[in-house]
Structures are given as C-alpha cells and as structure tokens.
C-alpha positions in Angstrom: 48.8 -12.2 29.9 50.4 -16.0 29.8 53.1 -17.7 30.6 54.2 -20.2 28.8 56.3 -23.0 30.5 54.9 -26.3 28.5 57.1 -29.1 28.3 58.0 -30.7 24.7 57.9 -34.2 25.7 54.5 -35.4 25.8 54.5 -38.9 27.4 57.9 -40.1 28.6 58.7 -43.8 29.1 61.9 -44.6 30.6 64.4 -43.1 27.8 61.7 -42.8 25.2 60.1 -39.5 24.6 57.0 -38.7 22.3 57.1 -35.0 21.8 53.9 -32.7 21.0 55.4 -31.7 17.6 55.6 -35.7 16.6 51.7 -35.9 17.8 50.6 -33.1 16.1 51.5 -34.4 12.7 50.4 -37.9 13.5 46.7 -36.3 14.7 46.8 -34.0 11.4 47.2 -36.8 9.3 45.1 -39.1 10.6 42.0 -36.5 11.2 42.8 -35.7 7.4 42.7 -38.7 6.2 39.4 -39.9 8.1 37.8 -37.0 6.7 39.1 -37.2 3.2 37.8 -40.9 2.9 33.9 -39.7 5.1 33.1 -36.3 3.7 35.6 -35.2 0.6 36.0 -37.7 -1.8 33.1 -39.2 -3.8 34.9 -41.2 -6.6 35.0 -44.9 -5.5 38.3 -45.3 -7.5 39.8 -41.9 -5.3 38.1 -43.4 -2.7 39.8 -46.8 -3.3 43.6 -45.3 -3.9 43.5 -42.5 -0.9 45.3 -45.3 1.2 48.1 -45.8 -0.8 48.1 -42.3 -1.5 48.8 -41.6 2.0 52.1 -43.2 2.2 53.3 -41.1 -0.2 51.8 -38.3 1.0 53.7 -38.6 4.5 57.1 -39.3 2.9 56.2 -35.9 0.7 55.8 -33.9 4.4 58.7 -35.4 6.1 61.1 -35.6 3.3 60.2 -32.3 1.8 59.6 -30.4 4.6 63.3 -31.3 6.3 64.9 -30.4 2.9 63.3 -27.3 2.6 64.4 -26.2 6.2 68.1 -27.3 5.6 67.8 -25.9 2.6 66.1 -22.7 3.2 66.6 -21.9 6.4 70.0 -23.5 7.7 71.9 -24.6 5.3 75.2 -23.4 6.4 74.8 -25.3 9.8 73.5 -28.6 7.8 76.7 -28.5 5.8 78.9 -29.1 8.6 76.4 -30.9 10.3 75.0 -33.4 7.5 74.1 -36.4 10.0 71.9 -33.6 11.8 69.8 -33.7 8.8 68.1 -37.0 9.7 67.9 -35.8 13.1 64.1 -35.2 12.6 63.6 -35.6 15.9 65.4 -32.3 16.8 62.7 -30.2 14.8 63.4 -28.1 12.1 60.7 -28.7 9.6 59.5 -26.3 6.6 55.9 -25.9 5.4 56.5 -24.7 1.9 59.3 -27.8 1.6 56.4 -30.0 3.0 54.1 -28.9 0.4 56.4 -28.9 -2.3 57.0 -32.7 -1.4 53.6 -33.3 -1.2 52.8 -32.0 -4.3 55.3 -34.0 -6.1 54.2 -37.2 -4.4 50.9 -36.4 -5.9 51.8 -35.9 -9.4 53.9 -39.3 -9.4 51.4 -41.3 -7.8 48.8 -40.1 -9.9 51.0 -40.5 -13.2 51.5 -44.2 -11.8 47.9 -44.3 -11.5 47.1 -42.4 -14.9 44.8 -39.8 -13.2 45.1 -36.3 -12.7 46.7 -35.3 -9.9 45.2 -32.3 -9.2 42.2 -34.7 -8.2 44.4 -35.4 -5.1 46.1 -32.3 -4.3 42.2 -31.0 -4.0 41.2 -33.0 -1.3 44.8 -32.7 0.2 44.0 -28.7 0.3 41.0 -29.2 2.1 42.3 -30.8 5.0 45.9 -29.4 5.1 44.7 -26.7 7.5 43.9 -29.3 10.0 47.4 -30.6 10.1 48.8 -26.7 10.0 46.4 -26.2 13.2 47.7 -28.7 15.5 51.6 -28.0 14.0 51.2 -24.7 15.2 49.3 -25.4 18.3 52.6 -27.8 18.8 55.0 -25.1 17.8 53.5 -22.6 20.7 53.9 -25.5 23.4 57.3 -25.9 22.1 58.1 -22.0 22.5 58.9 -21.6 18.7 58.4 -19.5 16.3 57.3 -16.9 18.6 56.5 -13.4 18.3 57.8 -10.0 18.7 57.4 -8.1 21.6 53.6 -6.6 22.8 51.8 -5.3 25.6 48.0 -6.7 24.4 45.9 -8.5 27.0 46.7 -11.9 25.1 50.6 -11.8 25.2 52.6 -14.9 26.2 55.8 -14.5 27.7 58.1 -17.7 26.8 60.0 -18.3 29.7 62.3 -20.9 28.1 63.0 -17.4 25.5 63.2 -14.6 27.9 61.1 -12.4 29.9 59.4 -10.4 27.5 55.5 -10.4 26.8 55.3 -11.6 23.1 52.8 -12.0 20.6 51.6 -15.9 20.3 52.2 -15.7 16.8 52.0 -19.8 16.5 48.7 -19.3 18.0 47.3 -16.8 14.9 48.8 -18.7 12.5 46.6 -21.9 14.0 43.5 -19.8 13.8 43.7 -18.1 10.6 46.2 -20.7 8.6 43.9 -23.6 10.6 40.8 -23.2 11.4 39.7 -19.9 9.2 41.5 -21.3 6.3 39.5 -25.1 6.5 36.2 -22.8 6.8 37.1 -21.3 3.3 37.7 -24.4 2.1 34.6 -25.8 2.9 32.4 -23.1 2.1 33.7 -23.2 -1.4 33.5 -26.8 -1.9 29.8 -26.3 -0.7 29.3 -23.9 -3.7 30.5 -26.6 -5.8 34.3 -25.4 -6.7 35.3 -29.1 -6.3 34.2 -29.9 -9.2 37.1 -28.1 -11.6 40.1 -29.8 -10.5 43.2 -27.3 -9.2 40.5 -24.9 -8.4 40.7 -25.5 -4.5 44.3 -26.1 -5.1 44.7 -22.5 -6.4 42.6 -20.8 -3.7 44.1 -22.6 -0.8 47.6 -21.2 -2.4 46.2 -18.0 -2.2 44.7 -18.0 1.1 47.5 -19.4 3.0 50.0 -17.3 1.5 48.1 -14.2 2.4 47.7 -15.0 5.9 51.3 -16.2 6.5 52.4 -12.9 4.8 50.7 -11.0 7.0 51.3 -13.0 10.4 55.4 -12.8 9.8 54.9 -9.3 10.3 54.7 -10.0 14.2 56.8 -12.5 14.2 60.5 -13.0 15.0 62.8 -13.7 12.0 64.7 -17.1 12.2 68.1 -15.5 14.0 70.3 -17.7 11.4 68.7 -15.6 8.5 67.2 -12.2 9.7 64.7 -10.1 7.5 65.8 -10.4 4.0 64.8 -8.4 0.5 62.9 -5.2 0.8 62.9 -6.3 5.1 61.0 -8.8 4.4 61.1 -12.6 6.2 62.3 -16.1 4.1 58.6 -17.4 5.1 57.0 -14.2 3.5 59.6 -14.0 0.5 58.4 -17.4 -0.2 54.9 -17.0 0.6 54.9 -14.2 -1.9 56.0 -17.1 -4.9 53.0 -19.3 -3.5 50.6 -16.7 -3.9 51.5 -16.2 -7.5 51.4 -19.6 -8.3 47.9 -19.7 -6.5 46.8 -16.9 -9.2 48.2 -18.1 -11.9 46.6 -21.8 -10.8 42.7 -20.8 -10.0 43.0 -18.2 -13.3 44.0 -20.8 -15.8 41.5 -23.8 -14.1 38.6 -21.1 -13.9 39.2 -20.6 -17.7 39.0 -24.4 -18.2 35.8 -24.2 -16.4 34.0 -21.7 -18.5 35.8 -23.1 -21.5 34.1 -26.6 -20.7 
C-alpha cells in the first residue's frame, strides 16, 4: 500500500507556482505534436498546416474543457462564481468538453483550409492518449479524482482526503485510457486503418468510452453531483453518448471504405 502526500506545485519561484496539472498538458501536447509531425502524418500539405493547427487545437482543450466542467459538472457554483470560471489555474477541467472543443477547432480550421477535417481529428486520436496519460498521472499527484475505498496490495491512501486505503483510480485510467489505448491506436494504424478518414476517429471514441465506463465504477462520484440516472456517474452518462457516436462513426466510414 501507498501514501500519497505529493505536493501540486511543481517548481516554485518566489510567488510563482508551476503546478503538475499545468505540466502535464504542456508535455502532452508537445510529445503529441512532435510525434504527429515524425511518425503520423505523411501529407506534406498536413504536414505543412499541423502548426497552425495546434493553436487551435489548444484553445479547443482549454476553452472547451473549462466549459464543459462548469457546465457539466458545477454549474450552480459557477453561477454565483462567474470570475471563478477563468480561474484555470484552480483546476476544474472536463475531457469530453476538451474534446468537444477540439473537435470543433478541427472542423473550422479545416473548412478554412478546404480539407477534411476528419484528416486531423485522426492524427489528434492517435496521440490524445498521451496527453490523457500524463493528465491523469497529474491528477493522482494532485489527490483527485480518487477512488473508492479497497484493501488490494496497490491501494493509495490520499492523506490530503482522509485516511482510508483507496483505489488509484487516476492511475488505471493513465494505463488503460493512456498507454493501452495509444497501443490500439497504433496497432491499427499499422494495419492500415489510417487510410479511411474518421476510422481512427471512431475507434478511439469507442475505446475510450469503454474504459472510462468501466474505471467510474471504482471511482468516487464528484460530491457536487452524486451518481445520477440508473446509479450511474456524469463521466459514464456521457461516456455512454461518446460510445454511440464512436459506432455510429467507424460504421458509416467502414461503409465508405468498402463502398470506395
């Protein structure tokens, strides 16, 4: 068993504090990118564009994924609170809002551009998992997001929480959202599925929802919220909608495959 008593702040100098959570998406990004532009795009005018792209595909993550928390997960406090909102800082970030953002940053760039969007949103599936391993890694040294109570070998007990032994549900989610999920990935694009566009999109809807879906099962519910239709979490109600999208996605680009 572990205890974990990490602190937030990473480097501290004088009043200014770089957090892990602020590093993790930097590193995500970064590492996605670099490997977008090496291994996973092989159209010079992609290849060209990806920069540009990435602007857009930051303000996608940080704009969409604060929305979708205040949205989602806290609006009531929000709308007492609106300066809070920019409060970044503070955490309080949403995945599916992120993604949502990012996805419409792809289609206007691309529109701008007069490609097909799903050309980026591909190679933005691929390395995604990256960015969701180190956001989780930052969210177990930030003693979020934790898990329910557990008496297996591996429990953490969060000391900044309470005293109970808990399952290091941040940690799963890095290994099977992260680094299992960017294994899939890859394996398929091997087998050639990058070459029908919104096919890697699709799966990587799939995958991720099914393995958030089954990780909320250990994991506390946000206190604001609770467990919600049928007992079930906002993150898995949600996930649930992702996953249908991701069917309804990979069926109709599989058909264009066979069709073309």
């Amino acid at each position: 068993m572990f205890i974990n008593n990490f602190d937030p702040v990473a480097i501290q100098i004088f009043s200014i504090e770089i957090r892990w959570y602020s590093l993790a998406y930097i590193i995500g990004i970064l590492l996605g990118w670099i490997l977008s532009k090496r291994f996973f795009i092989s159209n010079v005018e992609l290849k060209e564009k990806f920069d540009d792209f990435l602007t857009f595909v930051i303000l996608g993550i940080i704009i969409g994924g604060r929305l979708g928390y205040v949205i989602l997960y806290n609006p009531n406090y929000y709308l007492d609170n609106l300066i809070d909102i920019f409060k970044i800082w503070e955490g309080g970030m949403s995945f599916h809002g992120g993604l949502i953002g990012v996805v419409l940053a792809s289609i206007y760039f691309a529109k701008k551009n007069n490609q097909n969007f799903f050309i980026y949103l591909d190679v933005v599936s691929i390395v995604a998992p990256i960015g969701i391993f180190f956001g989780r890694i930052a969210n177990f040294i930030n003693s979020e997001l934790y898990g329910s109570e557990t008496n297996l070998p591996w429990a953490v007990q969060f000391i900044k929480i309470d005293n109970l032994y808990r399952h290091p549900t941040q940690l799963y989610e890095a290994i099977f959202e992260g680094l299992i999920l960017f294994l899939i990935l890859i394996y398929l694009r091997n087998k050639g599925l990058m070459k029908t566009t919104g096919l890697m999109s699709g799966i990587f809807l799939i995958c991720y929802s099914i393995f958030r879906f089954m990780i909320e099962f250990l994991r506390v519910p946000d206190e604001q919220i609770g467990y919600l239709l049928f007992n079930l979490t906002m993150g898995q109600i949600i996930s649930c909608i992702f996953f249908l999208i991701g069917i309804y996605l990979t069926i109709v680009r599989y058909e264009n495959k066979k069709e073309s």
